[in-house]
N, C-alpha and C positions, 0 to 999 in steps of 0.2 A: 504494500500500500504506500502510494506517495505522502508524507509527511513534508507540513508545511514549518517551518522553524524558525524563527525571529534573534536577531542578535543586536544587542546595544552594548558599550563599554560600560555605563554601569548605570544601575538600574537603583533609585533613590525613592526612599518615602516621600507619599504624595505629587511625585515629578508628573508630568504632561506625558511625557513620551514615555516614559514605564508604564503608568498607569494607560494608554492607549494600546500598547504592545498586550497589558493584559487580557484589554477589551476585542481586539483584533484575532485572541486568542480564542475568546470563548466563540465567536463566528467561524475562527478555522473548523473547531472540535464540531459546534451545529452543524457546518456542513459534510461532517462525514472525514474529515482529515485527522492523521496526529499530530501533536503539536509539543512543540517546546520552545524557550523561551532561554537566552544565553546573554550571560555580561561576565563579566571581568568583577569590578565592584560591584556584591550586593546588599541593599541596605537591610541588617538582622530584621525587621517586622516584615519584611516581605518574601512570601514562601512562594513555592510551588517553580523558583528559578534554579536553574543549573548553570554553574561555571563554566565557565569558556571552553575549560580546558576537556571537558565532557563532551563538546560538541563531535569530533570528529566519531565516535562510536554512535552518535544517530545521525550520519551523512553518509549518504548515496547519491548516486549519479540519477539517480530519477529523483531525488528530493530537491526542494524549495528552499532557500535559506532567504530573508528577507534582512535585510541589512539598514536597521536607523541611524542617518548621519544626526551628528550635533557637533559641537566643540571638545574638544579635548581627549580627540581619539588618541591613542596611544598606537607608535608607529609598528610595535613588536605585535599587536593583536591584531590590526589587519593585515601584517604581512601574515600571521597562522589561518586567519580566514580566508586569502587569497587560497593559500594551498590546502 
């Protein structure tokens, strides 16, 4: 099954773009997708995220990785997301 999967560098209580990535999540799952959700920093109250470094064991060449820019990407995590 194609799995749809989202990644931010870090992912902060009450922030816009976490908090969207969530929301984005629960329409993945509605439509019948699996999902997961990846940062680097995550802030302790917020569950249900996995670390970056987790990502490559649910990536396939048929899978989705969905990537949110903002500031302060760190240059050593999109180069692991590239590959």
């Amino acid at each position: 099954m194609v799995r749809i999967n989202q990644f931010h560098p870090s992912i902060s209580y009450g922030d816009a773009i976490g908090n969207s990535m969530q929301e984005i999540k629960k329409i993945i799952i509605e439509l019948g997708f699996d999902s997961e959700i990846f940062a680097q920093y995550i802030h302790p109250k917020i569950k249900n995220i996995r670390h970056y470094t987790e990502l490559e064991r649910f990536s396939s060449p048929e899978n989705i990785l969905i990537i949110h820019y903002s500031i302060a990407y760190d240059p050593e995590v999109l180069h692991l997301i590239k590959n």
